[in-house]
C-alpha positions in Angstrom: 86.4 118.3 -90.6 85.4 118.0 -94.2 89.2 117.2 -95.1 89.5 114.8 -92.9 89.9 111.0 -94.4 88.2 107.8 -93.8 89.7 104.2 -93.9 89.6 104.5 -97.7 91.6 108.1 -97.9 88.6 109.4 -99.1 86.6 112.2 -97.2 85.2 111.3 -93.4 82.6 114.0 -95.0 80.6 115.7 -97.3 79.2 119.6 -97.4 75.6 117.9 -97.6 76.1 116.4 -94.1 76.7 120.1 -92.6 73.0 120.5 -92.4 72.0 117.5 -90.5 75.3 117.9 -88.3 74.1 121.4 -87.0 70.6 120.6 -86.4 71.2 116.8 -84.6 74.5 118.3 -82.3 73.8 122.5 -81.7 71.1 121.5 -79.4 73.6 119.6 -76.9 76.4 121.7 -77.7 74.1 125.0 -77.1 71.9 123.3 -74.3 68.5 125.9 -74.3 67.4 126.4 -70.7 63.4 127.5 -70.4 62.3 130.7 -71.9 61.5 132.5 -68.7 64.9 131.8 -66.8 67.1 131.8 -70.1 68.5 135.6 -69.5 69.1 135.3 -65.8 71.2 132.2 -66.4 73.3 133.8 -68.9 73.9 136.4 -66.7 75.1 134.0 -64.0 77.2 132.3 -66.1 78.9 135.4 -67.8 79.7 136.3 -64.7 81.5 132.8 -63.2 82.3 131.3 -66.7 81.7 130.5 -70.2 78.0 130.1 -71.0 78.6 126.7 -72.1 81.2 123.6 -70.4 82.1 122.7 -74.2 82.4 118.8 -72.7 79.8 117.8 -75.5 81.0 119.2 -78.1 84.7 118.1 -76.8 83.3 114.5 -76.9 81.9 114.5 -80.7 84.7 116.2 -82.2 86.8 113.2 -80.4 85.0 110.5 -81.5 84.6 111.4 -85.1 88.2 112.5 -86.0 89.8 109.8 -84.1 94.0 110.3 -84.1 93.6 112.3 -87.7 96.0 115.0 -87.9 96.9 118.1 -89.6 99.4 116.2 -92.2 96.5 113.9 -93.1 94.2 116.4 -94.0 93.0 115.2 -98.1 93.1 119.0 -99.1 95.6 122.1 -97.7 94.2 124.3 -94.9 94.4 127.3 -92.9 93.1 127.6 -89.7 93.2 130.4 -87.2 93.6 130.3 -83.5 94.3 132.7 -80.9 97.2 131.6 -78.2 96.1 133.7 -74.8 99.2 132.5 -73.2 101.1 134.2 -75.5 99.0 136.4 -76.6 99.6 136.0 -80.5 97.9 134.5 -83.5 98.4 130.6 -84.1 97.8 129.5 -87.9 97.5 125.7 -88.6 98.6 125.1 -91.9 99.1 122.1 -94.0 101.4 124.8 -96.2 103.4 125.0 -92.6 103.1 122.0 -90.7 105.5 120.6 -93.3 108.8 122.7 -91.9 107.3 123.2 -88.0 105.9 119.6 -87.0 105.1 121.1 -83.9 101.8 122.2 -85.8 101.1 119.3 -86.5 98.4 118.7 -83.9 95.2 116.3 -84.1 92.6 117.3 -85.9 89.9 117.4 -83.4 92.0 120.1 -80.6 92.6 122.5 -83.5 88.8 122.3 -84.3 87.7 122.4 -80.7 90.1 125.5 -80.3 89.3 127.7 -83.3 85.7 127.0 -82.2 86.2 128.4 -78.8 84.6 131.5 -78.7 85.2 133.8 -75.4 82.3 133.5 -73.4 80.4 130.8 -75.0 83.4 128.0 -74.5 86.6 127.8 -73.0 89.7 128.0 -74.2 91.5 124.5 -75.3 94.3 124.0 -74.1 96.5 120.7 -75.6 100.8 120.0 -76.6 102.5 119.0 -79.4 105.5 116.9 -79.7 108.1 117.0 -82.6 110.1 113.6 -83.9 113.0 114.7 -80.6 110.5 114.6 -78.3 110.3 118.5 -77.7 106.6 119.4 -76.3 105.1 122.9 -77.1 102.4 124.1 -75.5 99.1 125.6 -76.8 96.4 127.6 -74.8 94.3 128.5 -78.3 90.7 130.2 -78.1 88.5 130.5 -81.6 90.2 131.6 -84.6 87.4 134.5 -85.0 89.6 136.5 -82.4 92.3 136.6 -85.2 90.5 136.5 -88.0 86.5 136.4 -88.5 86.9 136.2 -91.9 90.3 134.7 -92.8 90.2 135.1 -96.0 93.4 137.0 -96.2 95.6 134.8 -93.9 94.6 132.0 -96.7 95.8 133.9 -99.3 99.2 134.7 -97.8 99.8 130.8 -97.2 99.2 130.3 -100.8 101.3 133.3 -101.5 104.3 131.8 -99.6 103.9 128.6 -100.8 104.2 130.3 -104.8 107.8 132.1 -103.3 109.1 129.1 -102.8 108.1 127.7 -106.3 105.8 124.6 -105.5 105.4 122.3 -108.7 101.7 122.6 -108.5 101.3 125.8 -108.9 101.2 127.7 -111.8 104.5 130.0 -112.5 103.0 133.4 -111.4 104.0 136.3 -108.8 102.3 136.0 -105.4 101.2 139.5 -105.9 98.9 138.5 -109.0 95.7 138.7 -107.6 94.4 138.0 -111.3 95.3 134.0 -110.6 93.4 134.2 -107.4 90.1 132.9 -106.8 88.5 133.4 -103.6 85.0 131.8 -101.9 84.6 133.3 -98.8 81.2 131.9 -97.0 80.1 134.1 -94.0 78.2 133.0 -91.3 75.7 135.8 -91.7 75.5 139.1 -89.3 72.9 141.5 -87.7 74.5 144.9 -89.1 71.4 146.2 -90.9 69.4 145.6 -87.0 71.8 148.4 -85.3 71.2 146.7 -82.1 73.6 149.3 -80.4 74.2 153.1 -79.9 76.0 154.8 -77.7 73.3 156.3 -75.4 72.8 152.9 -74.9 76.1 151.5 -74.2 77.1 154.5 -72.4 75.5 152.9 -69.8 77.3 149.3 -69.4 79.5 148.2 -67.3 81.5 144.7 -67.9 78.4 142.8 -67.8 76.3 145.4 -69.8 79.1 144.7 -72.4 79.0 141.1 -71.9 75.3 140.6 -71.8 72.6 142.0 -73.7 69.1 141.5 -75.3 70.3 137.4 -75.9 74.0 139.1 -77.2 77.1 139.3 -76.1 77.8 143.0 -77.5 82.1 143.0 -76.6 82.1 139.7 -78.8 80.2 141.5 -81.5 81.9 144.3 -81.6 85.5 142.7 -81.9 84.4 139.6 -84.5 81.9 142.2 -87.0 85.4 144.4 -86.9 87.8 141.2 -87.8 85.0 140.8 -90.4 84.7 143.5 -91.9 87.9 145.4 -91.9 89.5 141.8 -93.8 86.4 142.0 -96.1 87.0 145.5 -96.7 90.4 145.5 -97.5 90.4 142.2 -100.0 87.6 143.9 -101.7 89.6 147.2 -102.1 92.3 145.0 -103.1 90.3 143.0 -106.3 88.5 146.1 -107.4 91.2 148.4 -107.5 93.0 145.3 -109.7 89.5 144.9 -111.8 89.7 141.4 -110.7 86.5 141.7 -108.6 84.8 138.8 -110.1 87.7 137.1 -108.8 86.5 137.4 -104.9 83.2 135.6 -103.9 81.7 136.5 -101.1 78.8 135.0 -99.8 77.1 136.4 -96.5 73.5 137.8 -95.0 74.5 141.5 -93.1 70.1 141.4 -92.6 70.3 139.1 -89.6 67.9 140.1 -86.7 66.4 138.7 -83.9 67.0 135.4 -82.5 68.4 133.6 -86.2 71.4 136.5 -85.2 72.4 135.0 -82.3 75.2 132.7 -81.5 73.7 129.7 -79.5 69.5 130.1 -79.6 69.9 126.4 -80.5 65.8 125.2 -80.5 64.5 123.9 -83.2 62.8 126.4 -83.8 65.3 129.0 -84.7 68.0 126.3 -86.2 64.9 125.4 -89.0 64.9 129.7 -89.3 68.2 129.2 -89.8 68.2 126.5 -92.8 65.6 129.1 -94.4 68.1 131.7 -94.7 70.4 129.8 -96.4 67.9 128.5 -98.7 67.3 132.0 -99.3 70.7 133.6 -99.7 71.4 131.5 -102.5 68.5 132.9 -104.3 69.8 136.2 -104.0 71.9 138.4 -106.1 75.5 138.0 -105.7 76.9 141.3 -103.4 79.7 143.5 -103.3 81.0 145.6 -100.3 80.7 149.0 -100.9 83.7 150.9 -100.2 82.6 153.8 -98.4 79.3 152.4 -96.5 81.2 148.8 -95.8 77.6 147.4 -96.8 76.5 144.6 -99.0 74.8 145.8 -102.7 74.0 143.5 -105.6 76.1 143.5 -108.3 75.3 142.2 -112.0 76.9 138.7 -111.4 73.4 136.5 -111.2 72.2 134.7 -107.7 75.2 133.2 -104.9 73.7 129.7 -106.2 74.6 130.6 -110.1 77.7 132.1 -108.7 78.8 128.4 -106.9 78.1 126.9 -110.4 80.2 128.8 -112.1 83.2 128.7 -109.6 82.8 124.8 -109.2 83.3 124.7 -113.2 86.2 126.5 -112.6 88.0 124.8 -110.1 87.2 121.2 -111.9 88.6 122.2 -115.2 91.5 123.6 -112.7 91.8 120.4 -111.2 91.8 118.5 -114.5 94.4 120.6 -115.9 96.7 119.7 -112.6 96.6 116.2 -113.3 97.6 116.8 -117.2 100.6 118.3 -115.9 101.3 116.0 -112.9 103.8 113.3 -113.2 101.2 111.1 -112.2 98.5 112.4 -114.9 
């Protein structure tokens, strides 16, 4: 949504509006039933449904992306979905959409589908049409399925779009991790609470697995392994290059209790939640360790002196683009 353009061609929105957009919408997108009968009807409705009808969220998404498309986007992207019709991975990509128009899908049903986690919301379902009039079909639940952290599926888009020589891009090999810079934000995770053993689980059945302690532990276990095994294996990737100050990653593995959870949307925990961003950037910049997969500072300052840095970066980047443009 951040790429998408106004009237003007200039962004719809900006990264300071995430805040507000969270706290104003996750209530009616998450609608809290009362403390005392809040388990019981997730239980119900993990048994006959998804936890939550989506219609609101649906609604907002409409209104504030209009007809927008993925060709109109003011900056490339990547976006992960899962196709359960199929049962295969479908990437929207600006890098793509260029010699597939059937990608080229609106805005708003590729965010509503990447954002359809099982359980929680249902899947999306939409079609395309190319300039013949062909339709294709897409049955698409949320992109975490595929990729939790798609870090990697961005980096192979930009490392097709360098094999077939694009003019903005420097001449260098798509195996030259050295030119890469990476910012990968996480959305933060409860590993440290070890809210599961096996004595435990040994005990589930489908709705032990689906339900438990305000979690859903079969969506946990498949999005902190998409996670982590990506995070793991770009990490492995930059360090073993000695480009590790290449590869940013930014995310809280110290999660626990109810700021853990997918959809406690009161106000309460969604302030909780603003507070742990807050304090992330404060804290040193981590480093997955490579044999216990966990987060440890590293000698690279705080995440917010980190941004600075890589923002500095990127403008002198952007500046020396335009030098070289035809347009510069």
């Amino acid at each position: 949504m951040l790429t998408a353009p106004n009237e003007k061609n200039r962004p719809l929105f900006a990264a300071k509006d995430i805040k507000a957009f969270y706290l104003d919408h996750c209530p009616k997108i998450f609608p809290q039933k009362r403390r005392s009968f809040a388990n019981a009807t997730k239980v119900i409705r993990a048994l006959s449904g998804p936890m939550y009808d989506g219609k609101y969220l649906h609604c907002l998404v409409k209104e504030m992306l209009g007809n927008t498309r993925l060709n109109h986007t003011l900056t490339n992207v990547v976006v992960p979905t899962f196709d359960i019709k199929l049962l295969q991975p479908t990437i929207f990509s600006t890098y793509e959409v260029k010699k597939n128009p059937s990608l080229n899908a609106l805005l708003s049903d590729i965010c509503i589908a990447t954002s359809a986690a099982p359980t929680y919301l249902p899947p999306h379902g939409f079609e395309t049409k190319d300039s013949s009039g062909k339709a294709r079909q897409f049955n698409l639940v949320d992109g975490g399925v595929v990729a939790n952290n798609p870090t990697l599926v961005a980096i192979g888009e930009v490392a097709k779009e360098i094999n077939r020589e694009r003019s903005d891009f420097f001449p260098i090999k798509s195996t030259n991790h050295g030119k890469f810079l990476v910012l990968s934000l996480g959305t933060g995770s409860a590993k440290k609470d070890e809210k599961y053993n096996a004595k435990d689980a040994a005990k589930w059945g489908v709705l032990g697995w689906l339900t438990n302690s305000a979690s859903t532990p079969l969506v946990d276990v498949f999005t902190e392994a998409s996670g982590d095994i990506m995070d793991l294996h770009i990490s492995t990737i930059f360090q073993a290059l000695h480009f590790e100050n290449n590869y940013l990653r930014i995310q809280d593995d110290t999660l626990s209790g109810q700021v853990s959870s997918v959809d406690i949307a009161t106000k309460e925990n969604l302030e909780d939640l603003v507070k742990v961003g807050e304090r992330l950037l404060k804290k040193p910049v981590s480093c997955v360790n490579l044999e216990t997969g966990l987060y440890e500072p590293s000698n690279q300052g705080t995440n917010e002196e980190a941004l600075i840095r890589l923002a500095k970066i990127l403008s002198r980047e952007k500046q020396l683009r335009g030098l070289r443009s035809p347009q510069g």
